[in-house]
N, C-alpha and C positions, 0 to 999 in steps of 0.2 A: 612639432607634434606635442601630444600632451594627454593630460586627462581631466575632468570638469565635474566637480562634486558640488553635493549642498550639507549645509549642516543639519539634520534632523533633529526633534524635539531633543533628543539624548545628547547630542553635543558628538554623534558619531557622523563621520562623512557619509552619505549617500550617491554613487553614481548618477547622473543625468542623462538620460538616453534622449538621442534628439534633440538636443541644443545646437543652434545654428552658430556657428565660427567665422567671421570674416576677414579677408585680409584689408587694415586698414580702411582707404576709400572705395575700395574698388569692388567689383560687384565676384572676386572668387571669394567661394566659402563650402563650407562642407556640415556634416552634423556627428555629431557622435555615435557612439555603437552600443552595444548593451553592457558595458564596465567604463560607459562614460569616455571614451579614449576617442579621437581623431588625429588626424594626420592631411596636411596641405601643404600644394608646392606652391613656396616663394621663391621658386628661379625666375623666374620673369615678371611679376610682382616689383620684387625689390621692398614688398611692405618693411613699415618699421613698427607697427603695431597691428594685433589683431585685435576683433572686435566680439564678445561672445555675448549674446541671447537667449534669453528663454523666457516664454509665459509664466510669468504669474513673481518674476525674479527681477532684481536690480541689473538692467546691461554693463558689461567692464570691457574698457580698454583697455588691454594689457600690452607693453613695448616687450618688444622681441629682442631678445638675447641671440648671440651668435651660437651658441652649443644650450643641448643640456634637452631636460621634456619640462615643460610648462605644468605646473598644479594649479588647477584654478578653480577657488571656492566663490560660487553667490549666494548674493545674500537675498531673503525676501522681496521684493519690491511695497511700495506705498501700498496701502489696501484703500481699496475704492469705496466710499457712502452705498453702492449697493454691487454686490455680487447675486447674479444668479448662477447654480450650479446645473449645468446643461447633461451630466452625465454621474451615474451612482454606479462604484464599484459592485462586479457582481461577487456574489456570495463562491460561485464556482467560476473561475475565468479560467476560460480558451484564447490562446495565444493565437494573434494572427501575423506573428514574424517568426517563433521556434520553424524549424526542418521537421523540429521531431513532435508526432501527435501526440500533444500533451495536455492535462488540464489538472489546476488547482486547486483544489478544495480548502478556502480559507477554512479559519478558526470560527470565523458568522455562519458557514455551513455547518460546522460539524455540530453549534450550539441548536439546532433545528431540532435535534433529537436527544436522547441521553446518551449515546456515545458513550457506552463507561467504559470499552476499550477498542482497540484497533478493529477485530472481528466485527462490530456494531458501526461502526464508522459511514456505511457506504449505505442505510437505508434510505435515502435522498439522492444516490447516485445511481443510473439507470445501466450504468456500463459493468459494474460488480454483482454477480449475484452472490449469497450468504445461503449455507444450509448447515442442516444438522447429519454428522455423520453415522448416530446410533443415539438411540432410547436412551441411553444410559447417563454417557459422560457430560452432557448436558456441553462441549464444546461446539468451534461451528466453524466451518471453512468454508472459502472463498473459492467462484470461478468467475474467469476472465476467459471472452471468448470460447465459451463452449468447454475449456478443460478446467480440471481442478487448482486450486491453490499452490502447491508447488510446482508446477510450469511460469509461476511467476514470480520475477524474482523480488524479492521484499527487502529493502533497505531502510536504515536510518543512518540518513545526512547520509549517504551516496556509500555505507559502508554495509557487508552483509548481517543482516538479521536474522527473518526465519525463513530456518533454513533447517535439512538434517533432521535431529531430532526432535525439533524444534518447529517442526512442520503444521502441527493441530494447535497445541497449547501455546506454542510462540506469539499468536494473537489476539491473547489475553496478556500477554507481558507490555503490552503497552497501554497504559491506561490513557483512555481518551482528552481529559483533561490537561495531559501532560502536550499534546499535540498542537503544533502553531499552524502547521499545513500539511497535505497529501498531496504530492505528484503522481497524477497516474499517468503512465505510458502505453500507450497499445502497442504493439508490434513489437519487434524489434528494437531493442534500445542501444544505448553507445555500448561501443566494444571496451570503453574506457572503465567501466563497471563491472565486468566479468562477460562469462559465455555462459552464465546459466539461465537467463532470461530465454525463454523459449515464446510464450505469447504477451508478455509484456514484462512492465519493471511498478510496483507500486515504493513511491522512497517518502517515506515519514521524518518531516522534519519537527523536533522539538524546541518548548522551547529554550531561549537564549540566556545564558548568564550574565551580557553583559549590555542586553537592553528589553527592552518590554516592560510588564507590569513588576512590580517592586514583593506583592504577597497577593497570593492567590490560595484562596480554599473556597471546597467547592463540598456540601454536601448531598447524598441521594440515596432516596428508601421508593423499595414497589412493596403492591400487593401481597407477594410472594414472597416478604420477608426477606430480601436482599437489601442490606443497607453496606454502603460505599461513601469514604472520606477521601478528597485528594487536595493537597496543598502542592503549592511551591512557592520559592523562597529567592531572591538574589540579591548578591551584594557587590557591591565597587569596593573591593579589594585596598586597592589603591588605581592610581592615573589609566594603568597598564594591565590592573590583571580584577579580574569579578569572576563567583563562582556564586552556581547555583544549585540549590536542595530539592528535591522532585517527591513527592511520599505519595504512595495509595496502599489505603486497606479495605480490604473487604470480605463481607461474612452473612452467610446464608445458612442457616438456623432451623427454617422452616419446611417440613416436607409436604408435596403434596401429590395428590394422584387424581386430578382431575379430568382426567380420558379416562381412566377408571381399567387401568393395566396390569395394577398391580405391581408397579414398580413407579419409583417417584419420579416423577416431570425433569426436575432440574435436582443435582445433589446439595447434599452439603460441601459448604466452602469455609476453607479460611485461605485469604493470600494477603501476601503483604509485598511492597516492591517499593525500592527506594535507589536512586541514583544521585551523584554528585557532580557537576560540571566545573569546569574549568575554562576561561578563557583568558588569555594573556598574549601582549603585544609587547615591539621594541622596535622603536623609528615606528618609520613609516616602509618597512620593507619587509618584517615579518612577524609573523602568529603562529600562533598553537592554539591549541587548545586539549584538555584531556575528561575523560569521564568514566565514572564507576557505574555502576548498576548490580544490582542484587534481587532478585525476586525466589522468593515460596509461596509454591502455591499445595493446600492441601483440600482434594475432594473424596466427599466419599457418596456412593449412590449404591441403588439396586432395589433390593426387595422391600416395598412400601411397611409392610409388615414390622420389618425387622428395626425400622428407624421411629416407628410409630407406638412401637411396643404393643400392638395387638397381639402377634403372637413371640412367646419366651424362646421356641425352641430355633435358636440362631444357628444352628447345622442344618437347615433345611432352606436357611437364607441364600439364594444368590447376588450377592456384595459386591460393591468395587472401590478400590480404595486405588489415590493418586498422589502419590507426595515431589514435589519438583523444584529441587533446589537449581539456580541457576548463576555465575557468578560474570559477568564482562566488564570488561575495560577495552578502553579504546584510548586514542590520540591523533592529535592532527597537528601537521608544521608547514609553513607554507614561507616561502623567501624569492622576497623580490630582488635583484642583483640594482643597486640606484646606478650601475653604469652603465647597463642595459634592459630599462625599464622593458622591454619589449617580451622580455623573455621572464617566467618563474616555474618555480620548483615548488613539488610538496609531497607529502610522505603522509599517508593512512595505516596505521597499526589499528588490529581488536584483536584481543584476544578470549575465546567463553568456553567456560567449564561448566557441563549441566549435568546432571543426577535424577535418573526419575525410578521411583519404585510403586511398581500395580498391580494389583490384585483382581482378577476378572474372574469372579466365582471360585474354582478352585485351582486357576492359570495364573501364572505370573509373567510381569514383561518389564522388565527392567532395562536400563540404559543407563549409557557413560558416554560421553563427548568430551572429548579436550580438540580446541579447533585455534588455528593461527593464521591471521588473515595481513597480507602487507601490499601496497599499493605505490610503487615509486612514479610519481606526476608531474612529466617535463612539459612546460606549455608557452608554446611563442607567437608571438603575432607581427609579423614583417608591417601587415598596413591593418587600413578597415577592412580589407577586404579578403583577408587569408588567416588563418590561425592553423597550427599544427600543434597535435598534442601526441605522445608518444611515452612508454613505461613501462615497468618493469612489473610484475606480481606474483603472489606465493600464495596459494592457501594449501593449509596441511588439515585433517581431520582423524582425529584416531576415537573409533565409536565402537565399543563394545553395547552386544544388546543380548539377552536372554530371556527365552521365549519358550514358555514352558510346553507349549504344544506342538515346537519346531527346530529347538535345540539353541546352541549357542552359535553368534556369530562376530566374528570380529572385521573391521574395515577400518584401511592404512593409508587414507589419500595423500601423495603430495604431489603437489601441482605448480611449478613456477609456469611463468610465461610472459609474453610481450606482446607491446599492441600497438597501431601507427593509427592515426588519426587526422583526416584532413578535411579543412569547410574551408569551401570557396564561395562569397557573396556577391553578387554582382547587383549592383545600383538598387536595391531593397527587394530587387523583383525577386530574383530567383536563387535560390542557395543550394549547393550538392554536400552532404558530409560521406564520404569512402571511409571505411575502416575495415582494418583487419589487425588478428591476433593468433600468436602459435600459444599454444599450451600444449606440456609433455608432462600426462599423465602417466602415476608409476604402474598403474596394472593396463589401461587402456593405449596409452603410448601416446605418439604426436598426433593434434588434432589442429585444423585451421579452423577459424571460425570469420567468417564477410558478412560484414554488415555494408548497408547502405543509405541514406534519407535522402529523401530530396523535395524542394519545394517550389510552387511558382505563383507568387502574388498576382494576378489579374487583377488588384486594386486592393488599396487601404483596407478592405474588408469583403475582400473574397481572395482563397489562398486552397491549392489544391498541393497534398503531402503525400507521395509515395515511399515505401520503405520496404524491407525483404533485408533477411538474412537466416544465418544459423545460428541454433544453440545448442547447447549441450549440458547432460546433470547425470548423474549417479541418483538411483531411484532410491530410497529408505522406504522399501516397503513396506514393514509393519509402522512406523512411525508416522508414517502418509494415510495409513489405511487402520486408526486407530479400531474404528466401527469395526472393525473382523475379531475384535476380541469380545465383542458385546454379542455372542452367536458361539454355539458348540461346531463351525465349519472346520471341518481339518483344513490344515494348510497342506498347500502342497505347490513344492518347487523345481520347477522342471530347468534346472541352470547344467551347468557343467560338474557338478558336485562339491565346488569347492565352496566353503565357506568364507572366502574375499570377496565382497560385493555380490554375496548370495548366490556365485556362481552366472551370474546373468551379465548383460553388456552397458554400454551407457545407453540412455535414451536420446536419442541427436531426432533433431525436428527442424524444417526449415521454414518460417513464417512470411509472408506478403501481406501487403494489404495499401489498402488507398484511402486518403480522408479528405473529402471535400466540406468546407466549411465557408457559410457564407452570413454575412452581414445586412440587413435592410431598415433603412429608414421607414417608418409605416406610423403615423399620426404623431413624427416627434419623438417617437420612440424605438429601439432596436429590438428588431427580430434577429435571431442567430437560428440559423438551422446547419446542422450539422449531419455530414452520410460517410459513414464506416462499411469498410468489406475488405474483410484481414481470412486466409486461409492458413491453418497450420498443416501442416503433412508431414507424418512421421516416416524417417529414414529405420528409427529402430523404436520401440516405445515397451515399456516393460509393463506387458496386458495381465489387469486386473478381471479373472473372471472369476464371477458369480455365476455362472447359467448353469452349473452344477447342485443343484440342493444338498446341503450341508458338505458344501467343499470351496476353498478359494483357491485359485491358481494361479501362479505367477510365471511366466514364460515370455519370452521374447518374442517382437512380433512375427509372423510368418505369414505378412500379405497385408492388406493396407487399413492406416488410421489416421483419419483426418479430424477438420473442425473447421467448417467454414460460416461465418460469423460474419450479418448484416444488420447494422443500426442506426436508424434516422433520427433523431435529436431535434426539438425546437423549444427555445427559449425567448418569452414574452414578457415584457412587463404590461399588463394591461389595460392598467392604470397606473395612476402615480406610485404607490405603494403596494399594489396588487404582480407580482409575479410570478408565471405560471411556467413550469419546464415540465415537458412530455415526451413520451420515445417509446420506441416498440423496438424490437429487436427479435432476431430468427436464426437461430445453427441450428446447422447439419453437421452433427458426430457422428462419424460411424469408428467401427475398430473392429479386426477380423480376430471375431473368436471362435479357436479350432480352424477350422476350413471356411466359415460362413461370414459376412460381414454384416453386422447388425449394428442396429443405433444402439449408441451409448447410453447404457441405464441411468436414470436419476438427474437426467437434464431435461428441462424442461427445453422442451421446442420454440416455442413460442414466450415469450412475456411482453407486456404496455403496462408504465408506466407515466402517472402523471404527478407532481407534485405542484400545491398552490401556498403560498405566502404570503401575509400579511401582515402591514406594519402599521399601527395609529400611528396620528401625531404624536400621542403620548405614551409613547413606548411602549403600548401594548404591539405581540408579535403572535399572529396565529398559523400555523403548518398544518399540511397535511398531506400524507401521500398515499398515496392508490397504489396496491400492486396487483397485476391481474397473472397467473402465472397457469401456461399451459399445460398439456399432460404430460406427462413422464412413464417411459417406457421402464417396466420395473424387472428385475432378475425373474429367472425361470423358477416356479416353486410348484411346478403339475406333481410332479411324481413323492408329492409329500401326501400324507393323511389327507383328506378331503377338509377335515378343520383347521387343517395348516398351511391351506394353500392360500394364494392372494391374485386375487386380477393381475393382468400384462400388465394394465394400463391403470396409472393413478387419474382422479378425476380433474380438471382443472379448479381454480381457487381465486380469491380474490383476497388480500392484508390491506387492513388500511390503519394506517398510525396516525396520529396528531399527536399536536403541544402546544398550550400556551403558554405567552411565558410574557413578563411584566418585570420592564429594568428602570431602575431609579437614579437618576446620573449616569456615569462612568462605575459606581462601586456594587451598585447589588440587582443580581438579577434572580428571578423565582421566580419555577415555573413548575405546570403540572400536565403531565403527559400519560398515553394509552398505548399500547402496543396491541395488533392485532384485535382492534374492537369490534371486528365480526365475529370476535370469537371460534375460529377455524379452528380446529382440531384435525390431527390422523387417530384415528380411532384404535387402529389396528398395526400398532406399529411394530410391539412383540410378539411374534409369533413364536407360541406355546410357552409364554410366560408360566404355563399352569405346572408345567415342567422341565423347568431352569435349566437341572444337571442332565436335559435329555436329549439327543442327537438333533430333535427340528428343534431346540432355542434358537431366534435368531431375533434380534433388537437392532441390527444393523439397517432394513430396510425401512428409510426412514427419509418420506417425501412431502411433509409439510410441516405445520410448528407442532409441537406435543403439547404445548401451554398455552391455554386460551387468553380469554382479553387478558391486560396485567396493564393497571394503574400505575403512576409512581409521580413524586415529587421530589423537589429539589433546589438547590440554591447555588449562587455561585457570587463571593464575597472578592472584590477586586479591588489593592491599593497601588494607586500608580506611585510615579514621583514627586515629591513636594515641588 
């Protein structure tokens, strides 16, 4: 047995998936796996050398040793007077050997748009929807599958991110430019990750210190007076160790009030956010790696007046001010034992400290996180065809929050737990992963959490994915539901009275769903259509209602909440350089508020989307994409003033973005792009702006963009290695 690498441009080994292995003359052989690794029996053989291949590579015969695993490096092969290239990496690839329904969003995708940070990231992906949560904060959060942003869980490099406090603002702490790929998961993800994934897992990987581009900076200014700088920086250390410099700043200056609300579109900003990477080796049996990270972010928004200097008298201002220091470190170790390659160990430490101080008119909402996260990762592989993974984990969180319209509250999570892990693959066709995990929370107690994937190739390029399990999370309800500070609503919380975990239970949900994906050849070229149908159903879920004018509620469920989520996918190239990805997609949310079970406010029903891409010979690259977005059922607001009320129903809409962009080699790409050039507006998104400090304020209902078209350009300066 053994494992079969290449060397890449960087001089770093690369796995080989699918390299054919032969024994000597004879016709047994086998191929590799997805870490390059094979295994063949020479009991009846008798070989005294094996034989290894691959496309596009020099073949070696290598003589067999009585003990030990085989390393086995190739090298390029001859290059041919003419290669034609029969297939172009896609910008987004769907796996068609994962169990688990996944897709990646390279670094060529995310360049499609401006991306300036994680929350922007997904307006090219048809599976993420993006909204605004209130008029004011000018932030934006995420839903998957019919629910909100925190039902999923958000990682970097497979460790937790936003998370907790960090629920709204957390996806702007990743600046877009820093990002190498996006993994999205639907359903259910590994239990190897945690049990807070409830309808999927999004894990952002950055990038690398110890290969990729050598300097990267990347400048960008809109319409709107937002201008943004992001560099990063790596170096070769020495043989064994390279670290890398990450910087983005950014700053918005300009007010405006272009819906004409009388409060500004988007705030003032200043953030600044800088991390350091670490990577280092020894032998060929173990790594590390470690990394800092630091961001502030400071906004301030509210009354158009007051930042305009129209009017002097700032006591009649309704203001918001946001300041959010954040501190993380993290570390990774990973150890291969060379006398049982079969088997390794690795260990995930982070640890983050955040601080956020706010000012919502004349309410304050402040926050403290101090959070500890550890990950012990035992993983063995008997053949090709089995792996077991199994470990140990802890996360602790201690979050003070203060909430001028709700009191003080404190929460003392600590959480060890364990988890078993099993994939059985049988001959490419069909794969099962089982898992299961205990965790014993200190206020909730033991909980189990089964996950399941399973998969079955019908062929090279048609592969159907089942999966279903549970999650589990602790709600942070003002932190998740920033938009309820942008509104004079009383709060009010219907828990047990205790101020640990607000008095309320955890949220447990159990997710299914099915993904059929299929492949077709059609003039030379591949069609991919893709069909999604994932249900969540909540066991317990901590209901957000609005149906009360000028009140929110928080209360545990009492009768049923679901989210059942269907989406069709097809991806064309339709010509040589011309390709085209489209998808409609339809949930059903409902959630029993009080006695009654209504669809869930501020999701849209319906959306299609289509995006089309364009590439000259000469580097010219044109995007664009369509979003058509249905109606949305809005909170109850009858029993307000007649000039304070709003329709049930928001009207449906249609966004459409472009960009061109024009790259020059490998080193400089500019490019200029439009956001929303229909110019869509909500006209009406404050209600009773005219009276701030008066019981109907409310800026929270808020169901399509508040900023019309907005321009912007930019550049992005790349030096590889010499």
């Amino acid at each position: 047995e053994g494992f079969i690498y290449e060397i890449n441009d960087k001089g770093n080994k690369t796995p080989l998936i699918g390299a054919s292995v032969k024994l000597g003359d004879t016709n047994v052989g086998t191929t590799t796996d997805l870490v390059g690794h094979f295994r063949i029996d020479n009991s009846d053989a008798h070989a005294d050398t094996i034989q290894v291949s691959y496309i596009g590579f020099e073949t070696k015969t290598i003589a067999l040793e009585e003990k030990g695993v085989v390393e086995i490096t190739l090298n390029t092969g001859h290059k041919l007077e003419t290669v034609e290239v029969v297939y172009k990496k896609r910008t987004t690839e769907v796996s068609f050997i994962k169990s688990i329904n996944s897709e990646t969003i390279t670094r060529e995708e995310l360049c499609k748009a401006a991306c300036c940070n994680l929350s922007e990231s997904f307006e090219t992906n048809p599976s993420v929807d993006v909204s605004f949560p209130d008029a004011i904060t000018g932030t934006r959060q995420i839903q998957m599958l019919g629910l909100a942003g925190p039902y999923v869980q958000i990682t970097r490099e497979l460790m937790p991110d936003v998370r907790a406090m960090s629920t709204i603002y957390g996806l702007s702490m990743t600046p877009g430019p820093w990002i190498q790929s996006i993994q999205l998961i639907k359903g259910a993800g590994s239990v190897v990750n945690g049990f807070e994934s409830l309808t999927g897992q999004i894990n952002v990987e950055l990038k690398k210190p110890e290969r990729g581009d050598k300097f990267f900076l990347n400048g960008y200014m809109n319409a709107a007076g937002r201008t943004e700088l992001n560099s990063n920086y790596r170096h070769d250390v020495g043989e064994n160790v390279a670290t890398g410099f990450l910087l983005h700043a950014k700053q918005m200056t300009a007010v405006h009030d272009n819906n004409g609300d009388g409060f500004t579109d988007m705030p003032k900003e200043k953030d600044f956010i800088i991390a350091n990477r670490w990577k280092f080796k020894r032998a060929k049996n173990f790594e590390g790696q470690l990394g800092f990270k630091y961001s502030s972010l400071s906004h301030q928004g509210g009354s158009h007046d007051h930042f305009s200097g129209a009017n002097q008298n700032h006591e009649e201002h309704w203001r918001m001010n946001n300041d959010t220091d954040r501190y993380e470190a993290w570390a990774k170790v990973g150890y291969v034992n060379p006398e049982t390659p079969k088997s390794s160990v690795g260990l995930q430490l982070s640890a983050v400290r955040q601080n956020q101080k706010s000012m919502f008119g004349n309410d304050v909402y402040d926050n403290d996180q101090n959070s500890l996260f550890a990950n012990l990762i035992f993983q063995h592989i008997p053949d090709e065809n089995n792996i077991i993974r199994m470990g140990l984990t802890y996360q602790y969180d201690d979050i003070y929050e203060h909430v001028g319209r709700a009191g003080f509250f404190n929460r003392d999570e600590s959480i060890p737990g364990a988890y078993f892990e099993y994939t059985y693959k049988d001959n490419k066709k069909w794969s099962v992963i089982p898992g299961i995990r205990v965790d014993k929370h200190n206020v909730f107690g033991v909980f189990v959490t089964p996950r399941l994937h399973a998969k079955y190739n019908f062929s090279d390029k048609s592969i159907v994915r089942i999966s279903g399990g549970r999650g589990q999370k602790t709600a942070s309800i003002f932190a998740e539901n920033l938009g309820l500070f942008s509104s004079s609503r009383e709060v009010v919380i219907n828990g047990n009275g205790s101020n640990d975990m607000y008095g309320l239970d955890a949220e447990v949900a159990w997710n299914y769903g099915i993904n059929y994906t299929q492949g077709l050849d059609i003039a030379d070229r591949e069609l991919i259509i893709s069909f999604d149908a994932y249900r969540t159903s909540f066991e317990n879920q901590i209901v957000v209602d609005l149906e009360t004018p000028g009140r929110i509620s928080f209360y545990n469920l009492e009768g049923s909440s679901y989210s059942n989520s269907v989406q069709l996918k097809l991806e064309y190239p339709v010509l040589k350089n011309l390709d085209v990805r489209m998808a409609y997609r339809m949930f059903d949310v409902k959630t029993t508020y009080g006695n009654e079970l209504l669809e869930k406010p501020m999701v849209s029903k319906h959306r299609s989307f289509i995006n089309v891409a364009y590439k000259t010979d000469s580097d010219w690259h044109f995007d664009a994409t369509l979003n058509w977005n249905g109606q949305k059922r809005l909170p109850n607001t009858s029993s307000n003033p007649i000039e304070y009320q709003r329709p049930d129903r928001s009207p449906d809409y249609f966004i459409l973005n472009a960009q061109i962009m024009k790259r020059w080699g490998k080193k400089w790409d500019v490019y200029l792009g439009a956001e929303n050039l229909l110019n869509y507006q909500q006209r009406d998104a404050i209600i009773a702006g005219d009276d701030a400090f008066g019981q109907y304020f409310d800026a929270s209902i808020v169901w399509a963009p508040l900023f019309g078209a907005n321009l912007y350009v930019g550049f992005r300066y790349t030096l590889t290695e010499e």
